[in-house]
C-alpha positions as semicolon CSV with decimal commas, in nm:
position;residue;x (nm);y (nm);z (nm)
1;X;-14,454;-5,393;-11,482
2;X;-14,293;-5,339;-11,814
3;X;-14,551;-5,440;-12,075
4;X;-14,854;-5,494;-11,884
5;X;-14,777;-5,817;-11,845
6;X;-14,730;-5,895;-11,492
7;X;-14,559;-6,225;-11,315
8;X;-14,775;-6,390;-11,068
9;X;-14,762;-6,638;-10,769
10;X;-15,056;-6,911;-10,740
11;X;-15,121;-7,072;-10,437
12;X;-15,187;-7,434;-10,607
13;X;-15,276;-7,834;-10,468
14;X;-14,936;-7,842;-10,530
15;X;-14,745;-7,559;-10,383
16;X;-14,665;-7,212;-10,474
17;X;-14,606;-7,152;-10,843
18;X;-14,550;-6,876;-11,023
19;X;-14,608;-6,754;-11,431
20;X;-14,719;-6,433;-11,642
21;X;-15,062;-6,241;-11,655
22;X;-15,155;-6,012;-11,934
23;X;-15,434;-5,813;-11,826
24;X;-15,647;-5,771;-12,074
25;X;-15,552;-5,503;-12,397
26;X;-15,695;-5,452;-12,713
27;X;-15,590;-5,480;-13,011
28;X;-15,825;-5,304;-13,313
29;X;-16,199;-5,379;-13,163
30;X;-16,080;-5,716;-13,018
31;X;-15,973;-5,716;-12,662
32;X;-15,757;-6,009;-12,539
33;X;-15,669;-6,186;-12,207
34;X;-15,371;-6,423;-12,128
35;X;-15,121;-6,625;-11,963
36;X;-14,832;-6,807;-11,990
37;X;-14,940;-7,114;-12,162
38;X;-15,009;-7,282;-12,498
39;X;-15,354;-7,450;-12,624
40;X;-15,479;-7,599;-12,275
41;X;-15,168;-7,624;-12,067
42;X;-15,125;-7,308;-11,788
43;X;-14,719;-7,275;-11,753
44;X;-14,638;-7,262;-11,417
45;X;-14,291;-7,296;-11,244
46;X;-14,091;-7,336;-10,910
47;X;-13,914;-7,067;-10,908
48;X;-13,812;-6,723;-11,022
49;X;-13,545;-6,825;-11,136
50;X;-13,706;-7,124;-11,366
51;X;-13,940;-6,852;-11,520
52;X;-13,690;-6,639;-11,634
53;X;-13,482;-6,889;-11,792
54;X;-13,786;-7,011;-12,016
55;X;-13,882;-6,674;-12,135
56;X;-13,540;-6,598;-12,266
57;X;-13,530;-6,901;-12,460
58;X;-13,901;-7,041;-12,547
59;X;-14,165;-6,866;-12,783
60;X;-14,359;-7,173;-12,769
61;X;-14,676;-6,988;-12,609
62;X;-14,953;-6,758;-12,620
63;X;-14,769;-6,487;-12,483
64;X;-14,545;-6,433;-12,765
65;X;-14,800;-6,300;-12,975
66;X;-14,894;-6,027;-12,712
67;X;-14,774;-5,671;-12,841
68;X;-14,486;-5,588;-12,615
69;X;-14,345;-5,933;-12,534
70;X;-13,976;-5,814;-12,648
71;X;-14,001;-5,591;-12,367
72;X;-14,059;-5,929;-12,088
73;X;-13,812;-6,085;-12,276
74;X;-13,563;-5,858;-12,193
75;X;-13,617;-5,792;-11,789
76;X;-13,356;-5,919;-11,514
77;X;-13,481;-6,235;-11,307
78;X;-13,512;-5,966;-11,026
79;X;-13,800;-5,784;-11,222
80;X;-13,981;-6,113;-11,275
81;X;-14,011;-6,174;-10,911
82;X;-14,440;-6,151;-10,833
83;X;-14,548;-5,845;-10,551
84;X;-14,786;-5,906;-10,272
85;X;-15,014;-5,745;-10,453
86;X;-15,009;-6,008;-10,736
87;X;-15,032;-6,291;-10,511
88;X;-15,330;-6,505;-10,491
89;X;-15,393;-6,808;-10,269
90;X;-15,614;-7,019;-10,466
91;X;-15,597;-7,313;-10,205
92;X;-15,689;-7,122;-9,904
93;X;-15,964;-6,968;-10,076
94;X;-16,197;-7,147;-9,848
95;X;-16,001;-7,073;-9,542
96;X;-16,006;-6,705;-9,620
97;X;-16,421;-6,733;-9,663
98;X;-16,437;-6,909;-9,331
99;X;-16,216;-6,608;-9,121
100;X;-16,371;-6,282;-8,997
101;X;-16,477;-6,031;-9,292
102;X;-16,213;-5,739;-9,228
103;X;-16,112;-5,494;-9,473
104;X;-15,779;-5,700;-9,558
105;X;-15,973;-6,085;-9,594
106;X;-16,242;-5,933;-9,793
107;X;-15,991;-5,772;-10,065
108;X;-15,743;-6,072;-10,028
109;X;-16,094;-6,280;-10,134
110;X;-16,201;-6,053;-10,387
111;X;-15,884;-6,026;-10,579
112;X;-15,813;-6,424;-10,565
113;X;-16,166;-6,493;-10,669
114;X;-16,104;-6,288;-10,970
115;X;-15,799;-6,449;-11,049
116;X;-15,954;-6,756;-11,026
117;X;-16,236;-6,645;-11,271
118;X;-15,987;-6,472;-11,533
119;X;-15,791;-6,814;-11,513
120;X;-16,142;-6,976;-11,578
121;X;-16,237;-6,773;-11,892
122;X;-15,854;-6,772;-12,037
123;X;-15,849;-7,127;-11,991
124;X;-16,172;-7,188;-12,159
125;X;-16,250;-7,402;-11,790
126;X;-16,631;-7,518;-11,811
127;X;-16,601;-7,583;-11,417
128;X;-16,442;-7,242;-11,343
129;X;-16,675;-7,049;-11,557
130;X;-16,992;-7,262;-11,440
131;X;-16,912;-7,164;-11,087
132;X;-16,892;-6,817;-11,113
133;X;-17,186;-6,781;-11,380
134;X;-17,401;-6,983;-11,134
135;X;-17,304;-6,728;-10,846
136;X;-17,261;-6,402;-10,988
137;X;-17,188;-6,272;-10,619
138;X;-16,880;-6,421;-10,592
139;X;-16,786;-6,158;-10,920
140;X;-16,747;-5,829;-10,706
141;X;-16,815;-5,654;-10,365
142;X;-16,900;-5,326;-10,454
143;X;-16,892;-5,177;-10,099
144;X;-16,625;-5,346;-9,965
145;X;-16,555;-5,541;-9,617
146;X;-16,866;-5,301;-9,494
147;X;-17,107;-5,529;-9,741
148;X;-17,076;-5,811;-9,462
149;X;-17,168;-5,559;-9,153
150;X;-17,428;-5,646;-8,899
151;X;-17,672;-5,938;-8,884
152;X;-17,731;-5,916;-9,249
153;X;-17,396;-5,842;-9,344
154;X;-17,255;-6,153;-9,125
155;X;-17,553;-6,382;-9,339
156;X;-17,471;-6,246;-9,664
157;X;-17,111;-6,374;-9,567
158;X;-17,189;-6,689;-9,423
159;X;-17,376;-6,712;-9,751
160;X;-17,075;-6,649;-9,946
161;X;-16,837;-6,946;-9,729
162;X;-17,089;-7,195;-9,763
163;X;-17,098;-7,126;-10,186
164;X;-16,712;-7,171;-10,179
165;X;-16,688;-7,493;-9,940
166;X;-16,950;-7,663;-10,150
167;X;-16,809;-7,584;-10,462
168;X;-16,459;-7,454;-10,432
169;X;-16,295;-7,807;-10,506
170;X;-16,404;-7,813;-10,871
171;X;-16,271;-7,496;-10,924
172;X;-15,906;-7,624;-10,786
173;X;-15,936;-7,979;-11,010
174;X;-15,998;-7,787;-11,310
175;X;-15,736;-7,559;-11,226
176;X;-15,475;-7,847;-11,163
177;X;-15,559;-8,066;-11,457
178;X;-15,424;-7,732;-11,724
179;X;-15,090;-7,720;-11,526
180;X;-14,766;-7,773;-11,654
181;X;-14,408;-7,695;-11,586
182;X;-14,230;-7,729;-11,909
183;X;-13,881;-7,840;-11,935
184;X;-13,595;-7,569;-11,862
185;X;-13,207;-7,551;-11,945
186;X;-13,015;-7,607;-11,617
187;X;-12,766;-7,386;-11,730
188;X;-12,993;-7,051;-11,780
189;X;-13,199;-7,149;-11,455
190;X;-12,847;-7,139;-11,288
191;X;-12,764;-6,833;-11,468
192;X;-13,083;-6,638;-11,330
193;X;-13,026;-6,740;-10,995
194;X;-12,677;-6,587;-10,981
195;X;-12,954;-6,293;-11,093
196;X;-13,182;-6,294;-10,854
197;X;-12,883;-6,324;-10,565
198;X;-12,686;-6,073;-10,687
199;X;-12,984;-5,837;-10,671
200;X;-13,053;-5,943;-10,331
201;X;-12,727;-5,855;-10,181
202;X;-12,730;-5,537;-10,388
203;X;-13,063;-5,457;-10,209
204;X;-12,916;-5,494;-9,878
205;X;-12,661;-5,294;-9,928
206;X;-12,843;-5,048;-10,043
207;X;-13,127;-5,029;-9,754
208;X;-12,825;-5,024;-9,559
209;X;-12,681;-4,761;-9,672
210;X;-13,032;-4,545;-9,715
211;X;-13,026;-4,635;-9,367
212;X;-12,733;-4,503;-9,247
213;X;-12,813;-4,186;-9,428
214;X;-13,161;-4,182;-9,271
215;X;-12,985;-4,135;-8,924
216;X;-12,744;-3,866;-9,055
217;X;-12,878;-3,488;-9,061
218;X;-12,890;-3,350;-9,355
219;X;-12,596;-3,101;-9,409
220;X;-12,784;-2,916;-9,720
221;X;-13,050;-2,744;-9,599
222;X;-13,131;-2,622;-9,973
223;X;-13,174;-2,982;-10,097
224;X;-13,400;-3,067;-9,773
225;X;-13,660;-2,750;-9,872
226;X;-13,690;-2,924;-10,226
227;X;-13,780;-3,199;-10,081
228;X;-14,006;-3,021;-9,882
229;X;-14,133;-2,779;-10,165
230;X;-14,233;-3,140;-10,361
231;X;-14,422;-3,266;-10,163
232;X;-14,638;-2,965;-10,055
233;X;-14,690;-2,889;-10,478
234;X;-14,829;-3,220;-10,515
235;X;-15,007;-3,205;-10,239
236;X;-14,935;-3,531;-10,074
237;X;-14,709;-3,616;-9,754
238;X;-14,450;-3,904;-9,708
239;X;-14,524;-4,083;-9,347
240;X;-14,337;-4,262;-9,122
241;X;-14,464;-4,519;-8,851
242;X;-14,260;-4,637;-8,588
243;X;-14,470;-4,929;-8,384
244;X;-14,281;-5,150;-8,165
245;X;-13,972;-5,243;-8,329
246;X;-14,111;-5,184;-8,668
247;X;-14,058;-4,852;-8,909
248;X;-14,291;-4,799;-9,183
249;X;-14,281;-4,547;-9,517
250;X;-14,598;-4,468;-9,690
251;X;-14,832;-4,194;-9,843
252;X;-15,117;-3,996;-9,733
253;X;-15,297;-3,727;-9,886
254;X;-15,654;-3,501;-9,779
255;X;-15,902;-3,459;-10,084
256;X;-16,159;-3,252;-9,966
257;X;-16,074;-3,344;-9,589
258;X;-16,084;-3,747;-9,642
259;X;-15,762;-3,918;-9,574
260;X;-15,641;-4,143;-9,915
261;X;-15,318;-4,352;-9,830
262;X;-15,110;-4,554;-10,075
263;X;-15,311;-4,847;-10,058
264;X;-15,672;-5,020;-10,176
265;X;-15,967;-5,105;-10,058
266;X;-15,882;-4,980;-9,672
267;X;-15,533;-5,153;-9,661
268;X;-15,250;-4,936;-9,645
269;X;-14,888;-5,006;-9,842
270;X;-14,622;-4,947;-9,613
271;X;-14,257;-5,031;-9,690
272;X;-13,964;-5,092;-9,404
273;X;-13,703;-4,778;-9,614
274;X;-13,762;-4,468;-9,823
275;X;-13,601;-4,723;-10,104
276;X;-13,842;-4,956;-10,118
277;X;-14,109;-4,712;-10,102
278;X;-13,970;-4,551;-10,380
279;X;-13,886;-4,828;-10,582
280;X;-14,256;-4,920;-10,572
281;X;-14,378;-4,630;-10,664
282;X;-14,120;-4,598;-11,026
283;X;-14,354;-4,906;-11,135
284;X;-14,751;-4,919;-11,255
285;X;-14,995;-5,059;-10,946
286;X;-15,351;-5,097;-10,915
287;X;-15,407;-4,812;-10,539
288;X;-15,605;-4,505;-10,503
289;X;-15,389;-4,302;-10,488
290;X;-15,274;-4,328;-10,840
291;X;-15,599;-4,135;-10,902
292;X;-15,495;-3,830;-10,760
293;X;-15,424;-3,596;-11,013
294;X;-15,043;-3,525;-10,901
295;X;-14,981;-3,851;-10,863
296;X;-14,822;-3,911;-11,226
297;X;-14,556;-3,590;-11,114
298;X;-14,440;-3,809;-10,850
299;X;-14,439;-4,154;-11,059
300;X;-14,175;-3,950;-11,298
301;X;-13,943;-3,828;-11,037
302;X;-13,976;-4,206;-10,921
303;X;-13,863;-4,306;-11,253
304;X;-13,615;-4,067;-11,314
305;X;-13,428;-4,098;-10,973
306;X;-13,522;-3,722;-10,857
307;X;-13,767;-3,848;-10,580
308;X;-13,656;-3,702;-10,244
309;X;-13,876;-3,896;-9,987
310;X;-13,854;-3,680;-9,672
311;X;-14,099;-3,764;-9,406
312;X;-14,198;-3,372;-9,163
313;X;-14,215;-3,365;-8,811
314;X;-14,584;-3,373;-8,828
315;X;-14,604;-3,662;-9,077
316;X;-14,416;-3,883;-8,816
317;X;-14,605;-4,112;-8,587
318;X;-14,493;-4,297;-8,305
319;X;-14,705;-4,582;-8,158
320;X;-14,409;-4,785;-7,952
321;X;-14,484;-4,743;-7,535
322;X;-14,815;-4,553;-7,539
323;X;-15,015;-4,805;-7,407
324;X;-14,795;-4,879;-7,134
325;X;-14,785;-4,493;-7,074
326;X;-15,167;-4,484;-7,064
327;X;-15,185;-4,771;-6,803
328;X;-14,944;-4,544;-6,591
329;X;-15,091;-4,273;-6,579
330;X;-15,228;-3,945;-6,774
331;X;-14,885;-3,774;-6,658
332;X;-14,669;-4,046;-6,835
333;X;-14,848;-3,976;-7,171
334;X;-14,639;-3,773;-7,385
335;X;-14,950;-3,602;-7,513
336;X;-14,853;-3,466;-7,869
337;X;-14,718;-3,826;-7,919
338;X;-15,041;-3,927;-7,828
339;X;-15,267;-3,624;-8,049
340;X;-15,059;-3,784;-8,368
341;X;-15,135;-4,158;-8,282
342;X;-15,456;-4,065;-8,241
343;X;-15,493;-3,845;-8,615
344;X;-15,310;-4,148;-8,755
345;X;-15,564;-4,413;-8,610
346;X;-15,870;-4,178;-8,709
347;X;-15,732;-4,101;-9,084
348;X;-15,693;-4,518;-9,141
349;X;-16,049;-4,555;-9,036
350;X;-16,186;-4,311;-9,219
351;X;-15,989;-4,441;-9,543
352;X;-16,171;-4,795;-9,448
353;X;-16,491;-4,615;-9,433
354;X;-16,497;-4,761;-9,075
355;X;-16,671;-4,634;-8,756
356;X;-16,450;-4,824;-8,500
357;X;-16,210;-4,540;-8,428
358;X;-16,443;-4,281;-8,388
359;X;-16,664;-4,498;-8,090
360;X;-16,392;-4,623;-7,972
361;X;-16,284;-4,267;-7,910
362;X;-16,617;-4,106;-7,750
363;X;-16,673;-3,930;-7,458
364;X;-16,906;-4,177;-7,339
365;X;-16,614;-4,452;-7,324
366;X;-16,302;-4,466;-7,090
367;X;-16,058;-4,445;-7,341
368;X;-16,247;-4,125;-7,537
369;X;-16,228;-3,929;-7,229
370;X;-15,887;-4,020;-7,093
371;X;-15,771;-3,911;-7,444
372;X;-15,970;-3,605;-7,472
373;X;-15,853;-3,517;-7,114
374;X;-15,502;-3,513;-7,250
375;X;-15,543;-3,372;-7,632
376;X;-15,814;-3,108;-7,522
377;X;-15,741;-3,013;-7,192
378;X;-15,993;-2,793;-6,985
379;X;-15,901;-2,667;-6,638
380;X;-16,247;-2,764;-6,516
381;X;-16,184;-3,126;-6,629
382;X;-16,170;-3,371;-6,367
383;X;-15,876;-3,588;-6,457
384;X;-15,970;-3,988;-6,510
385;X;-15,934;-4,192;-6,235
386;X;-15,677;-4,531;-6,151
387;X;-15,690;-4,805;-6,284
388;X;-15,647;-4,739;-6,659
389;X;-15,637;-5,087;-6,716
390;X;-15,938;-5,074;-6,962
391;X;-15,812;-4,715;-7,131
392;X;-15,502;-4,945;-7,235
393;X;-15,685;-5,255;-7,350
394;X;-15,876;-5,026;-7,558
395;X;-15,567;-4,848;-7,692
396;X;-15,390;-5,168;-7,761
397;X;-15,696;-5,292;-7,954
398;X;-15,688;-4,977;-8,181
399;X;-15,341;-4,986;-8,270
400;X;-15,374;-5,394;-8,345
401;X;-15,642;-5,314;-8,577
402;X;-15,436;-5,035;-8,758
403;X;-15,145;-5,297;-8,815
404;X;-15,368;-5,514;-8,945
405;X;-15,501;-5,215;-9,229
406;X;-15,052;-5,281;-9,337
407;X;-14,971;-5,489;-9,602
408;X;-14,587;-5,499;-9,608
409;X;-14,472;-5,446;-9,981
């Protein structure tokens, strides 16, 4: 986000709002922490389209004084619209503390908790800043959804519900009571909506037309081997995921053998074209792998248009019908199709730190041998025996657990 200060959606009493974040920059020795908002009052609005018509035509805030606020100022409506990734549910805080600790509700927690507490400190709000100062838990998870594993992992997150059902209320009240939409001209909200449409439909047509180039073959083989040449000097690999009707663009690279996708904290980005994908990637974002070393090389070709996202043979995995070929039968399985699946399934795990994949997959379970009978075969094997019902329940329950690792961008 142009000018590290980034727009925001709250999930408030009231509804959905959204306003700025400056994360915090310094400034001599000082360093400094804001939001939209002036004395006590937090700025929130409606819409998109309400946000962008006060920042073209208020200073009347804290903001103004930050360094590069000519720069916000000057962005379309379109660039003011909040990510996934800078989306935080402050009302179903508690709801998210009372569901089951996976990688994705742990992050989702972590990240809205610290909202909450940078809100708190910006705000100068005694009731957010007692809270969190009185449970210094809440502040960070160092190891991730694996901190609330086993018996004392499930306790140390029953713990961590109970804290934010007894206390979570006061946080929201002091929240509400520094909220404020001010007033807006009708004429430059209407004027940023024609924006934000017009940017819509030009986004459609455009995916469409990516689209329809996705499904042509390429007639210049030179351009393709760039493409190819890229990605192999940087060292990390477009993929493509086809489950059920869904397709799905990300990034994957090995450092020293361990699988690092485009993502954080276990939860993989994945984006529905190559143009979303690579719009994301022309912008700033808080994932791992932006500390990869080659990482910056493909930022720049991002930014400068150059950025050829061509997703290999081998980089191409499709999920859709192998569990219903698994309950047929090893000779309906398609077993390459089912060796990639498999790599796929394995590197997510491994990038969550988790074990499930690998257990899932031994030769002392049903499922670990039917697939080793087909990805290793061995003449002397005897071949698994009908019914395959449970190979396929256990199959279906891997792949469910990989789609939940996706956060759509």
């Amino acid at each position: 986000m142009a000018g590290d200060i980034v727009p925001i959606t709250l999930g408030l009493t009231d509804g959905d709002a959204v306003t700025l974040w400056a994360p915090r920059w310094r400034e001599g020795d000082d360093e400094w922490q804001a939001v939209l908002g002036q004395d006590e009052d937090l700025f929130v609005f409606d819409s998109v389209a309400e946000l962008a018509a006060f920042i073209r035509h208020d200073d009347e805030h804290d903001l103004s004084e930050h360094p590069t606020w000519h720069v916000v100022k000057a962005l379309s409506a379109a660039e003011l619209e909040p990510d996934d990734e800078h989306t935080f549910d402050l009302v179903g805080v508690p709801e998210l503390a009372a569901s089951e600790p996976t990688a994705y509700t742990v992050a989702e927690l972590e990240d809205t908790l610290a909202m909450a507490r940078n809100l708190g400190e910006v705000c100068d709000l005694d009731a957010v800043n007692t809270f969190f100062e009185a449970h210094p838990e809440l502040t960070s998870f160092p190891s991730g959804h694996h901190a609330f594993a086993g018996p004392d992992g499930e306790k140390r997150w029953f713990a961590l519900g109970k804290i934010i059902a007894e206390g979570w209320d006061a946080v929201l009240d002091a929240l509400d009571d520094v909220v404020t939409t001010p007033d807006v001209d009708d004429s430059a909200v209407a004027l940023a909506e024609a924006e934000l449409l017009a940017a819509d439909e030009n986004d459609v047509e455009a995916d469409d037309a990516a689209d329809s180039e996705d499904d042509v073959e390429p007639l210049d083989a030179d351009t393709t081997d760039d493409a190819d040449s890229f990605w192999v000097d940087v060292g990390i690999d477009p993929i493509k995921i086809i489950t059920g009707n869904d397709e799905y663009y990300s990034l994957r690279c090995y450092l020293d053998d361990i699988p690092v996708f485009l993502g954080k904290d276990g939860i993989i980005y994945v984006f529905r074209t190559p143009r979303a994908l690579g719009r994301y990637l022309a912008d700033k974002h808080n994932h791992e792998l932006a500390h990869v070393s080659t990482f910056s090389e493909i930022q720049t070709a991002a930014v400068d248009g150059s950025l050829d996202i061509t997703v290999t043979d081998d980089n191409i995995y499709v999920l859709t019908g192998l569990v219903e070929d698994i309950a047929s039968g090893p000779e309906n399985v398609d077993a390459e199709q089912l060796d990639l699946a498999v790599e796929l399934l394995n590197d997510a795990a491994d990038f969550a730190d988790d074990d499930s994949v690998e257990e899932a997959l031994a030769l002392t379970n049903p499922l670990g041998w039917y697939v080793s009978y087909l990805i290793k075969p061995d003449l002397s094997r005897m071949a698994p025996g009908p019914p395959f019902n449970e190979e396929a329940q256990g199959f279906r329950d891997l792949l469910h657990a990989l789609e939940e690792r996706f956060r759509v961008m």
